[in-house]
C-alpha positions in Angstrom: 60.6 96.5 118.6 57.4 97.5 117.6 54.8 94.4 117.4 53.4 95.6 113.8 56.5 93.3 112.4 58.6 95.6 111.1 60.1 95.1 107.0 63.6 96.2 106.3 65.3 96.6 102.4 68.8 95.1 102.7 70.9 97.7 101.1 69.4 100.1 103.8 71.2 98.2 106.2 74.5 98.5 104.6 77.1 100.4 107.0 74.8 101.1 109.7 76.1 101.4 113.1 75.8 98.1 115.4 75.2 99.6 119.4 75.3 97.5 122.5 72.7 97.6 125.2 74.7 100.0 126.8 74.8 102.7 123.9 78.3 102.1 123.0 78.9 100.8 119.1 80.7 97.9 118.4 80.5 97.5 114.8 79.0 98.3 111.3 76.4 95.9 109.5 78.5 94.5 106.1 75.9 91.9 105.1 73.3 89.6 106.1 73.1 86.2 106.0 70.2 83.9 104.9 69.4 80.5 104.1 67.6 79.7 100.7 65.7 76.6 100.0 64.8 75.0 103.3 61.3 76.8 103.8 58.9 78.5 101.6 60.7 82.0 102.6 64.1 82.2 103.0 65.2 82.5 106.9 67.5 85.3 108.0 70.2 84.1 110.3 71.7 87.2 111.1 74.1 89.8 110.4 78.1 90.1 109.3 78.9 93.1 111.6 82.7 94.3 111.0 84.3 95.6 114.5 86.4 98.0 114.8 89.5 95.8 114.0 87.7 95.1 110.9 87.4 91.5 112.0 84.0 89.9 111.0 82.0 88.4 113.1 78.0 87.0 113.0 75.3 88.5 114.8 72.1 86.0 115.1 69.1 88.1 114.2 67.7 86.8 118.0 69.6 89.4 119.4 68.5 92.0 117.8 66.2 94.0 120.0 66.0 97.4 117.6 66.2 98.2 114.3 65.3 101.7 113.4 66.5 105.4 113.0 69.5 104.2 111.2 70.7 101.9 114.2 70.7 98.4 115.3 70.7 97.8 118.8 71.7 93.9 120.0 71.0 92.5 123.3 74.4 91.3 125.4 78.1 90.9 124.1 79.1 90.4 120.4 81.2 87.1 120.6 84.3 88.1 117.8 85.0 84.7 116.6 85.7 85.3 112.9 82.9 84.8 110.8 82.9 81.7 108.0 80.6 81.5 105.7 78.4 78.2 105.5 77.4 75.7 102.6 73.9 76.9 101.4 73.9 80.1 103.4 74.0 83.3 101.0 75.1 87.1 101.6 72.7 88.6 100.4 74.4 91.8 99.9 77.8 90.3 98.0 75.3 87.2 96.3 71.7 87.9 95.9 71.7 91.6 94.2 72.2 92.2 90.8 70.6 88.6 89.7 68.7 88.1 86.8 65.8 85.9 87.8 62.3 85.2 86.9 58.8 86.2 86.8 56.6 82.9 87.0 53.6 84.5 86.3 55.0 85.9 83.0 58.3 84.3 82.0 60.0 87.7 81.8 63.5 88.0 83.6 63.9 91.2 85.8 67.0 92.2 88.5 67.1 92.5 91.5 67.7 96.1 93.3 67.1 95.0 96.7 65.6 92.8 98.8 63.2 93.0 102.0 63.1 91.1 105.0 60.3 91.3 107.9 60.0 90.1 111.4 57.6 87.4 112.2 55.0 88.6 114.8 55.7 88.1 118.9 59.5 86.3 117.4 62.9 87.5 116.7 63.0 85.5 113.7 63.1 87.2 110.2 62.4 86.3 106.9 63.1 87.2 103.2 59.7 87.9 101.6 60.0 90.5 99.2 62.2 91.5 96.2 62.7 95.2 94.7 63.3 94.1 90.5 63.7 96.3 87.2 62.4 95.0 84.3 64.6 95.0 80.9 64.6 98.2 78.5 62.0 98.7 76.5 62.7 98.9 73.0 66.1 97.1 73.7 69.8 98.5 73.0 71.3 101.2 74.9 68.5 103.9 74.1 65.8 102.2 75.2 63.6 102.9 78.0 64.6 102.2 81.7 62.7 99.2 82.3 59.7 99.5 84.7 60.7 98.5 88.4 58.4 97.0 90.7 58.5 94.7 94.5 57.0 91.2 94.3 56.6 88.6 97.0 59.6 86.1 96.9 57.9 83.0 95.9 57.0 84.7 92.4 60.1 84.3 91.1 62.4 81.3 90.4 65.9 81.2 89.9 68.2 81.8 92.7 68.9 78.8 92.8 70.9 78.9 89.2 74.6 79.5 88.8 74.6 83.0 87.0 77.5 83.2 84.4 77.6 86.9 84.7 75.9 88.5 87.6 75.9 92.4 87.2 77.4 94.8 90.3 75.7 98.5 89.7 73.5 97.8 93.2 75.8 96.1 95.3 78.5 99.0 94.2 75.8 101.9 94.9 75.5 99.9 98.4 78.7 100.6 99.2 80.0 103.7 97.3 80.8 105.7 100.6 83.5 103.0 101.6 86.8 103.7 102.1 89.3 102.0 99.7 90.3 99.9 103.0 86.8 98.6 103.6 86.1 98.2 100.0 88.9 96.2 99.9 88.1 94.3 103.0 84.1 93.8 101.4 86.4 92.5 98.0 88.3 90.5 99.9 85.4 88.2 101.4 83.6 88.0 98.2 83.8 84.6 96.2 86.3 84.9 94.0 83.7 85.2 90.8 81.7 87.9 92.3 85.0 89.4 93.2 86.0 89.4 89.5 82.6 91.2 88.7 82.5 93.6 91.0 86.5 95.1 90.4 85.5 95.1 86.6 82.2 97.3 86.7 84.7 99.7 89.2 86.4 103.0 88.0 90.0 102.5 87.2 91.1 105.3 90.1 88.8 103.6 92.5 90.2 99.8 91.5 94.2 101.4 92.0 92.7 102.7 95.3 91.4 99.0 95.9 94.0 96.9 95.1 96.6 98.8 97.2 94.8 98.2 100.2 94.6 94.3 99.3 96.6 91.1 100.4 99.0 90.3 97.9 97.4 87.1 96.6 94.0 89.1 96.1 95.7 91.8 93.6 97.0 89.2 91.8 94.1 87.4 90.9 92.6 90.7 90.1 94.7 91.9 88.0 95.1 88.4 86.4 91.2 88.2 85.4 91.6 91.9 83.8 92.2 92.9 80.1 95.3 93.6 80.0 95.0 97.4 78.4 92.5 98.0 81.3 95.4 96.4 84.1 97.9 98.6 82.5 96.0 101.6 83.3 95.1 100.6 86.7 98.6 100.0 87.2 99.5 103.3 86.2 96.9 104.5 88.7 98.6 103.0 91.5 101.5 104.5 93.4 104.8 103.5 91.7 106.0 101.7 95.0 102.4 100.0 94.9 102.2 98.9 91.2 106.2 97.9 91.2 105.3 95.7 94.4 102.1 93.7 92.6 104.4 93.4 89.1 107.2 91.8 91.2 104.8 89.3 92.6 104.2 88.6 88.6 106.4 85.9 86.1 108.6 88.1 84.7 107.6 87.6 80.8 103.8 88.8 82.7 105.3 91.9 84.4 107.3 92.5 81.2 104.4 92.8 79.3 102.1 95.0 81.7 105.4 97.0 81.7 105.4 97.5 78.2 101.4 98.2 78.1 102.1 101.1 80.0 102.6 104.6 79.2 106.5 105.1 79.3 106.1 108.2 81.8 104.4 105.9 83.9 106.2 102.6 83.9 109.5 104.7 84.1 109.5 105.2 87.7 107.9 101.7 88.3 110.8 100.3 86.2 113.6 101.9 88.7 111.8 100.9 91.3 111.5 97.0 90.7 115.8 97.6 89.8 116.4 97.8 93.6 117.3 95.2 95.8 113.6 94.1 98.0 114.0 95.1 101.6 116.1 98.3 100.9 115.1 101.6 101.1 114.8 101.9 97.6 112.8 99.4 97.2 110.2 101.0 99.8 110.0 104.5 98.3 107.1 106.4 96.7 108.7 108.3 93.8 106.0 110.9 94.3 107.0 113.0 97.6 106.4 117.0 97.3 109.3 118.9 95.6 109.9 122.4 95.4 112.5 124.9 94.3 114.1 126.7 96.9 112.1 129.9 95.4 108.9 128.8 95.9 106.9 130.0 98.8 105.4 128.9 101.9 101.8 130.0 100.5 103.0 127.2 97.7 104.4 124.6 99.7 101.1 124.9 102.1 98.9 124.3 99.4 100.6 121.1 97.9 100.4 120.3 101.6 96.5 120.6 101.4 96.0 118.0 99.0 93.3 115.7 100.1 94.8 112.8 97.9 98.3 113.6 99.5 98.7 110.8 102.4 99.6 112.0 105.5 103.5 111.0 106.3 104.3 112.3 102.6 102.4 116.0 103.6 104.3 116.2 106.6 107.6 117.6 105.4 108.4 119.3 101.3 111.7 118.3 99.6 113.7 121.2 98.5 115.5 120.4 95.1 117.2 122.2 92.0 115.5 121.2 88.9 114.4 119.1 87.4 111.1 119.0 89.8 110.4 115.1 89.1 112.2 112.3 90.7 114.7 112.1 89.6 115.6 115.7 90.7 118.2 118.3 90.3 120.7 118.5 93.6 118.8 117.9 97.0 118.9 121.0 99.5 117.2 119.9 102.1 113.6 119.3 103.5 111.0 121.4 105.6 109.1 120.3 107.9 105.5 121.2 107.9 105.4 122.6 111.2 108.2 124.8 110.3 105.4 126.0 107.6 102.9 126.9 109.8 105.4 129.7 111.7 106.3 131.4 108.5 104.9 133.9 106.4 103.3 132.7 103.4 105.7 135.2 101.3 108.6 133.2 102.9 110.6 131.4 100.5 111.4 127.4 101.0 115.0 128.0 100.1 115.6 130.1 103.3 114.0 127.8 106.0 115.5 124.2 104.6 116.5 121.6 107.2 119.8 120.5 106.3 120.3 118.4 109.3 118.7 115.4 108.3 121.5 113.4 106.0 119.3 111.7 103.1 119.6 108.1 102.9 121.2 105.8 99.9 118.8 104.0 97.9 120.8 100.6 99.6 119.8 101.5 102.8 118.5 98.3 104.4 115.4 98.0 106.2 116.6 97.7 109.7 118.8 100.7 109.3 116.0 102.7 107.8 113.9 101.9 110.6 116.6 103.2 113.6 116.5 106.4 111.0 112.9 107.3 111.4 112.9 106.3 114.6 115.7 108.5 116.3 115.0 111.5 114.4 111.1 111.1 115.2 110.1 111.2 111.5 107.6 109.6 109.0 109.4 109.9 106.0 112.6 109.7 104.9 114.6 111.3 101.6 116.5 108.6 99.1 119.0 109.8 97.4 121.5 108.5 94.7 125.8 109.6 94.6 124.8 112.9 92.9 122.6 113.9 95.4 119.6 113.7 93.0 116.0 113.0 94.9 115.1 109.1 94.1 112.0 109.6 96.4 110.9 109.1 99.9 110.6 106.5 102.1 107.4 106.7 104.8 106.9 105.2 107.8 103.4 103.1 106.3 105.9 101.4 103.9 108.2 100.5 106.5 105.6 98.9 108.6 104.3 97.0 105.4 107.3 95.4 105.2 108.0 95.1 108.7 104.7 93.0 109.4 104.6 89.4 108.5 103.9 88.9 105.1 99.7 88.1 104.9 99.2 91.0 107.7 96.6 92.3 105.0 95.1 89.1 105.1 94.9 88.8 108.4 93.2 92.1 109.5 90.7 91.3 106.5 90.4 88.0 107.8 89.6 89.3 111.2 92.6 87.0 112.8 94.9 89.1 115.4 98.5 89.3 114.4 99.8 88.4 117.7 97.8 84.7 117.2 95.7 85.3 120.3 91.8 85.6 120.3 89.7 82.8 118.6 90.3 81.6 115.1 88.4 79.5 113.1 84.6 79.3 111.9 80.9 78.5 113.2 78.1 81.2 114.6 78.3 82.5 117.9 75.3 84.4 119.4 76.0 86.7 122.2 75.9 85.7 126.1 75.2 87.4 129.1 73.3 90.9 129.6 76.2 93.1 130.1 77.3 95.4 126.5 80.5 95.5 124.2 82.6 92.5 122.3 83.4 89.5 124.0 86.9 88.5 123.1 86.8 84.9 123.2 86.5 81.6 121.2 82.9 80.5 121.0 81.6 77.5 122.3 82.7 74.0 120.6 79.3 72.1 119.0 77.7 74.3 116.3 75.6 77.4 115.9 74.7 79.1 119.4 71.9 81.4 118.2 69.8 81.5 120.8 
């Protein structure tokens, strides 16, 4: 590193990629971690890097070598024992933006946008000693100015150390708007329950459906337990039926009556069939949102449902061919076609001429070992449900079946970084990197506290 002590803003460090000495990466940067109070400047003890099994792990700030270009470089092996937050440290990321604090030198409370570290000179040891804050709107109310924003040293403020009734979200969001719903839900998921609260409510009610899906089941519940209940009828209704009717039947049932009832009937219809079925059957799994066509639609048409870049990926690979009605329930099921079968055609072919009528749909009683052995002889990722008039309930894909085939916390667990086989290290405590050789070291970190050096 350069020996002018180089300053960094936080929220430029969000997502960038983590490389070993050897050039290969190893992770992305999720937060950093810093402890308040103890010195005049806040010390920076290193970095939450997520690997690429989206465990979480903590990289001491003494092996970082390089920090520039949009890069971090570290110095030996990342040790991957699951990273636990400590009494008095702070994420500065997921904690410190978005508070109110104070200006001593005027009394006047301003928020924090971001916040910058530097290196001390000839060390590998970093500190907090600046802060990027907005002052309130002039002329108060909505239509007042954009209040002025401006960096100050650290020790001109006062008032981290406050508990903050309501801490606002709009920078910590912007620091992570790129995410996937996954990751979002994986950044959610380590946040302290309160902050967690904040941030889903400032997010859009598409994004927060796309959230909460990707969540462990105890984490959507609290969520959608802290929410209005008008707003988590509408989220719900963003959702995927299968999704929404999984969360409501982890709900009392007066609770899940209500949100039923909150919603729009189009919407909680499908939801409502769905939580009817017996858990662990095949109609219990299904999405009651698979492509359907008539059997006079074309390939151009069935191609360009295919194309959209909402559509998840086992429910583009094959169309359903029905009679009408087009909506689940449908008219009399055909057949299906196969998306590869699509690509051979003309586009002026119609659907109706090339169906597959070889692969027997499956009752909605279907169980879940059975509907496994279905997918898996015919080399398939989703499967049609139908009912005794051969009407389309929906499908059944192969992401579902693996939901439900994985123990029950296997969201948890990847989020928590723990390996669902039980082996690799488990458990708190900092680990710094050994050895001069590259990559992740997969083992449990040495007994006896924080190896940072």
């Amino acid at each position: 590193m350069a020996a002018s002590a180089p300053r960094v803003f936080v929220s430029h460090l969000a997502g960038t990629a983590v490389f070993d000495p050897n050039g290969d990466q190893v992770g992305r940067v999720r937060d950093v971690v810093a402890l308040l109070g103890r010195r005049r400047l806040p010390s920076v003890l290193g970095l939450v890097v997520e690997v690429v099994s989206r465990r979480r792990v903590f990289l001491p700030m003494t092996r970082v070598t390089g920090m520039e270009s949009g890069q971090i470089i570290t110095t030996g092996v990342l040790n991957i024992r699951r990273f636990e937050q400590r009494p008095n440290e702070h994420l500065v990321l997921g904690e410190l933006l978005d508070r109110r604090v104070t200006l001593q030198e005027t009394d006047e409370q301003v928020t924090v946008l971001d916040v910058g570290m530097h290196r001390l000179p000839a060390r590998r040891e970093w500190e907090i000693d600046r802060l990027f804050v907005r002052k309130p709107r002039r002329g108060g109310g909505l239509r007042g100015r954009r209040g002025e924003t401006l960096t100050v040293e650290w020790d001109a403020v006062t008032g981290f150390a406050l508990v903050e009734p309501e801490q606002g979200t709009a920078n910590l969001l912007a620091t992570f708007e790129q995410l996937r719903p996954a990751d979002l839900a994986n950044v959610l998921h380590h946040l302290s329950e309160k902050r967690r609260a904040e941030v889903a409510a400032a997010l859009h009610d598409d994004r927060l459906a796309d959230v909460l899906e990707e969540l462990p089941e105890d984490d959507q519940v609290e969520i959608i337990g802290k929410l209005k209940d008008e707003r988590a009828a509408v989220v719900l209704e963003a959702m995927d039926p299968d999704d929404a009717a999984d969360l409501l039947g982890e709900l009392p049932e007066d609770e899940r009556d209500h949100l039923l009832g909150l919603m729009q009937p189009q919407e909680a219809a499908p939801v409502r069939r769905l939580l009817a079925y017996e858990e662990g059957t095949a109609g219990s799994l299904m999405t009651t949102d698979p492509i359907v066509l008539r059997p006079d639609a074309t390939v151009a048409e069935a191609l360009a449902r295919v194309r959209d870049e909402d559509l998840p990926a086992p429910l583009a690979s094959q169309v359903y061919v029905c009679r009408p009605p087009d909506e689940t329930p449908t008219g009399r099921y055909l057949g299906v076609v196969h998306f590869q079968r699509l690509l051979r055609e003309a586009p002026f072919v119609l659907v109706g001429g090339i169906v597959d009528t070889g692969l027997n749909p499956l009752p909605p009683s279907t169980s879940l070992p059975a509907l496994t052995s279905y997918l898996a002889a015919y080399n398939i990722v989703s499967a049609p449900v139908v009912d005794e008039g051969r009407h389309l309930l929906g499908a059944v894909t192969v992401d579902d079946v693996l939901d439900h085939l994985l123990p029950d916390d296997w969201r948890e667990a990847v989020a928590m970084g723990t390996p669902l086989d039980g082996a690799g290290a488990a458990g708190g405590g900092r680990a710094g990197a050994a050895g001069s050789g590259g990559g992740v070291l997969p083992g449990p970190a040495p007994e006896g506290g924080r190896q940072d050096g």
